[in-house]
C-alpha positions, 0 to 999 in steps of 0.5 A: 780127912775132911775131904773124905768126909765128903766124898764118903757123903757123896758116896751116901748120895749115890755119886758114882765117881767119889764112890770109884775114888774111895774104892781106889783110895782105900783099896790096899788098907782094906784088902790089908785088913782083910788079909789080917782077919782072913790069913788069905790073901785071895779071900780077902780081895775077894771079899773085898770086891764083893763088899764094893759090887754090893754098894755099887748095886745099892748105888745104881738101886739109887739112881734106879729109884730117882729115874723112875720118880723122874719117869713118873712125874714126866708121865702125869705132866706129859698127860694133863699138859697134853689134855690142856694143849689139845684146846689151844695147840694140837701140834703141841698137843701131839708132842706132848702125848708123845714125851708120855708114850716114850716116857711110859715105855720106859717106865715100863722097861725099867719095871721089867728090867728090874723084875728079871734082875731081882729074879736072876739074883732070886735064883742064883740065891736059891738054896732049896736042893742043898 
């Protein structure tokens, strides 16, 4: 019981692997439920496997979220570290504005990589022509 407690805490957290033994562990107790509630065996998993896609995506939003805070802050080190470096070390210097560029493009990857998601999901959502 309390080993679960932390793995549910670990799952809170965004940690992908106690997620993937929490889904394993209470796969046939909850499709079991499901199936009570529903009286379909196939209704049931499929709601089961769409509850476990909606907080895998909520995970991954996470782990989104801590990757573009992580790109930032090496963006704006990258930058003042570069300004600094170009009066000591101009070989160091050019390194440094060159983690920026990487970093920034990446940051730039991840915005657009996430607007055309949140646009697939805005279309596959669109009830407008019903």
């Amino acid at each position: 019981m309390e080993e679960e407690k932390k793995l549910i805490e670990r799952a809170k957290r965004g940690d992908s692997q106690a997620f993937a033994v929490l889904f394993k562990e209470n796969y046939s107790f909850l499709v079991k439920y499901l199936i009570k509630v529903t009286m379909n065996p196939d209704l049931a998993t499929v709601f089961y496997l769409l509850f476990a896609r909606k907080y895998f995506r909520k995970l991954v939003d996470k782990m989104r979220d801590k990757l573009k805070y992580i790109l930032l802050a090496v963006i704006i080190l990258g930058q003042l570290l570069g300004i600094g470096l170009l009066f000591v070390n101009v070989k160091l210097a050019i390194i440094f504005y060159i983690i920026y560029v990487i970093a920034l493009v990446l940051l730039i990857w991840l915005f657009i990589k996430e607007r055309l998601d949140e646009k697939k999901e805005d279309e596959e959502n669109d009830y407008r022509d019903y």
